[in-house]
C-alpha positions, 0 to 999 in steps of 0.5 A: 706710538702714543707713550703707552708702556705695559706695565706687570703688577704684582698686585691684584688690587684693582686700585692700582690700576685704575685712572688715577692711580699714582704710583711712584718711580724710585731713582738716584735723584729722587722719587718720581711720582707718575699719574695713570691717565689710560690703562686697559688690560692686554694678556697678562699685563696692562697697557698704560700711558701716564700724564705728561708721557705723550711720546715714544722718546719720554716713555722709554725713560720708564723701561725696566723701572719698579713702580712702588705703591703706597699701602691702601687702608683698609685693603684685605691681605699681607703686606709685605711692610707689615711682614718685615721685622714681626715675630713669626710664630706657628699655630701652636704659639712657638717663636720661628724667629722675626722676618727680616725679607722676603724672596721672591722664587719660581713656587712661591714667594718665601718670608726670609728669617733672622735664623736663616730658615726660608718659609714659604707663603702659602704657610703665611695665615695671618698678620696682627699687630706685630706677629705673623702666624704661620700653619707648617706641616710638622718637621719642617723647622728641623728639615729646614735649620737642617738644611742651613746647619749643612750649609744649603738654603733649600732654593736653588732658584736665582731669587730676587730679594725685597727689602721694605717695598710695597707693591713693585711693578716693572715697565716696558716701553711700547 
């Protein structure tokens, strides 16, 4: 092959995958910053070949790397670097608590609490300056720190924890 390599986004901003984009390689020596040259979609994934990647032998050093992005100005949506370390609060003003992560499970991506509480997205409404604004159905709080007080997280998915990244991505040699 070329030195093409599929690539899985976890964004769905077309800016990540266009020529051009950079998007950065995080290893013990450093960052590596790598450039898109070519990307097409194949499936559920994209086929991509960086600059200065032209054979088999150089790309496979990218196997099962995370790719990082930097956050787009002005771009619509949550960003996980604005969720870590905000007051969360419900629609009705009351304190749940500041995020301190973010896990990724099979349902739904869950904002990780000081408290322990694991909330799910789809509960996330909005971020602004500061403070995330949840919508819950009512009880949930109480099941939840019910759940923690009798020693379960309520997930019992293998989940991956993130930590402070912004956009994470994996790649696959061709």
């Amino acid at each position: 092959m070329r030195g093409d390599v599929f690539i899985s986004l976890t964004s769905d901003l077309v800016e990540r995958r266009k020529v051009g984009a950079q998007l950065t390689i995080v290893e013990p020596s450093g960052h590596r910053v790598l450039t898109i040259k070519t990307v097409r979609p194949q499936q559920e994934r994209f086929v991509v070949h960086f600059e200065g990647f032209d054979d088999r032998t150089a790309v496979e050093k990218l196997t099962n790397k995370f790719l990082y992005a930097k956050p787009i100005d002005n771009a619509e949506g949550l960003w996980v670097h604005q969720l870590f370390g905000s007051q969360v609060v419900d629609m009705s003003g009351e304190s749940w608590g500041t995020c301190i992560g973010l896990l990724h499970s099979v349902a739904h991506d869950l904002l990780e609490l000081e408290s322990g509480v694991l909330v799910p997205m789809p509960f996330v409404k909005s971020w602004a300056d500061g403070v995330t604004t949840i919508d819950p159905p009512e009880g949930l709080r109480e099941a939840l720190l019910a759940d923690i007080e009798d020693g379960h997280d309520g997930d019992d998915d293998e989940d991956d924890e993130v930590h402070e990244d912004e956009d994470d991505s994996s790649v696959d040699a061709e």
